[in-house]
C-alpha positions in Angstrom: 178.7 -31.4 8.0 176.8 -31.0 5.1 173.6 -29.7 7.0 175.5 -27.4 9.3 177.0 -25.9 5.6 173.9 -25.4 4.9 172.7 -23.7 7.9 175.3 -21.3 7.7 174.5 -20.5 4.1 171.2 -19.6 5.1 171.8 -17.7 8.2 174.8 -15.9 6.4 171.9 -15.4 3.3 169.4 -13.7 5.7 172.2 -11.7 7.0 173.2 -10.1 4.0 169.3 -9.5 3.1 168.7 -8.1 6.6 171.4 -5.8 6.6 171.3 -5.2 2.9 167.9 -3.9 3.5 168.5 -1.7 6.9 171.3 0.2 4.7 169.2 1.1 1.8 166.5 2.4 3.8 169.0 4.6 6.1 170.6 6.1 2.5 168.3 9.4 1.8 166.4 9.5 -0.9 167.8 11.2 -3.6 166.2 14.9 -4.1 163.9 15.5 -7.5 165.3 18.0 -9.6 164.7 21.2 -9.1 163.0 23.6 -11.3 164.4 26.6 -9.4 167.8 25.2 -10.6 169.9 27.2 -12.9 173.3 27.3 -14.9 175.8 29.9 -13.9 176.1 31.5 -17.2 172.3 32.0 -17.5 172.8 34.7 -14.2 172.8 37.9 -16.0 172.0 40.5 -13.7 170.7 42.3 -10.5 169.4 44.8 -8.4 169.5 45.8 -4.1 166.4 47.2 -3.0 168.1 47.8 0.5 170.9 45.7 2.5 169.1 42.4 3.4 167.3 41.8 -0.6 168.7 41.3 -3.6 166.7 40.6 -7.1 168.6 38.6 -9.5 167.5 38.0 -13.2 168.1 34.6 -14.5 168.2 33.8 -18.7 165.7 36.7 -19.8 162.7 35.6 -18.0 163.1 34.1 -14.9 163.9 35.9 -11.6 164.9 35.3 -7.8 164.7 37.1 -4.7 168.1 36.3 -2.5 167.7 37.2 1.4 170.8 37.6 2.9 171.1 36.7 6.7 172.0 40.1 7.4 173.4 43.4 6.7 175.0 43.3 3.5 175.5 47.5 3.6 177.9 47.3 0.0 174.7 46.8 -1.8 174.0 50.1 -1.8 177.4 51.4 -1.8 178.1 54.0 -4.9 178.6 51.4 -7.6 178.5 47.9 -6.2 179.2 45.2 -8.0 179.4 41.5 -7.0 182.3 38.9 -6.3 180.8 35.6 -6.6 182.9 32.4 -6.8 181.3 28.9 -7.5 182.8 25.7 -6.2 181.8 22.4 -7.6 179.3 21.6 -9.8 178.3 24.7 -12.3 174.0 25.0 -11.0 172.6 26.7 -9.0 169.5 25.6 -6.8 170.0 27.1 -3.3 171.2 29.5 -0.8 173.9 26.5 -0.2 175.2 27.3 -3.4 176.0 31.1 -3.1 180.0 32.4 -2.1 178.8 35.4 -2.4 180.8 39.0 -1.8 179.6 42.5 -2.6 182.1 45.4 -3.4 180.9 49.5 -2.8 182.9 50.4 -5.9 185.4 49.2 -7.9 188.7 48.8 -5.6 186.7 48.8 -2.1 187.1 45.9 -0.5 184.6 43.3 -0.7 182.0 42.3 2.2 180.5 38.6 2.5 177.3 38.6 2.0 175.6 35.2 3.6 172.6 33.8 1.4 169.8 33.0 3.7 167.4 31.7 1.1 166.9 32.1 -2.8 163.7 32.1 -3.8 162.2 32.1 -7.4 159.3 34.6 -7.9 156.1 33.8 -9.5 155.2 36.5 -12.5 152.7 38.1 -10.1 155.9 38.6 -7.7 157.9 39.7 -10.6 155.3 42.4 -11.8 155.0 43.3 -8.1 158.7 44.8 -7.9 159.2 48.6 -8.2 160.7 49.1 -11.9 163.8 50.5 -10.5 164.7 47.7 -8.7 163.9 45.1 -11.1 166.8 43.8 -13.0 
């Protein structure tokens, strides 16, 4: 009895290490953080170039492009301003991240605008934008 107690320790052993092992390597690996991360309340303003771009100037030095995956036409309504609202955690570090609605003036109703991608520009891409439409 003592054997077979034994045996099943074991087997039950190199069970747990087995499957202990297949479920650790199936959990993704967490992401690095991101450098193109940033705080909500460092987003302090922006600029529409046309419909589909927006520039957006984060803190007083860094700056993003944001594609949207379409049409966004209130971003170059008469006096648009945005309607963003965050969920969860207070970063932002992608398109993922972004509820983002765009109003043609104050009162107008406001149109989703869908984030396609969010990309931070280098200070060549930065210099690179016409000076009206930097923010």
């Amino acid at each position: 009895m003592e054997k077979s107690m034994r045996t099943f320790a074991l087997y039950a052993l190199t069970t747990a290490i087995v499957f202990g092992a297949s479920a650790a390597s199936a959990q993704p690996a967490s992401a690095p953080p991101s450098n193109s991360c940033f705080f909500i309340n460092q987003f302090q303003t922006w600029k529409a170039p046309d419909d589909k771009t927006m520039f957006i100037r984060v803190g007083s030095n860094r700056y993003f492009r944001l594609d949207m995956a379409g049409s966004c036409s209130a971003l170059k309504g008469i006096n648009p301003h945005l309607i963003t609202r965050f969920s969860g955690t207070n970063s932002i570090c992608s398109k993922l991240d972004w509820n983002l609605k765009v109003a043609r003036a104050p009162g107008s109703p406001p149109e989703a605008c869908i984030v396609s991608a969010m990309t931070e520009l280098t200070p060549e891409e930065v210099k690179a934008i016409p000076k009206k439409f930097k923010p």
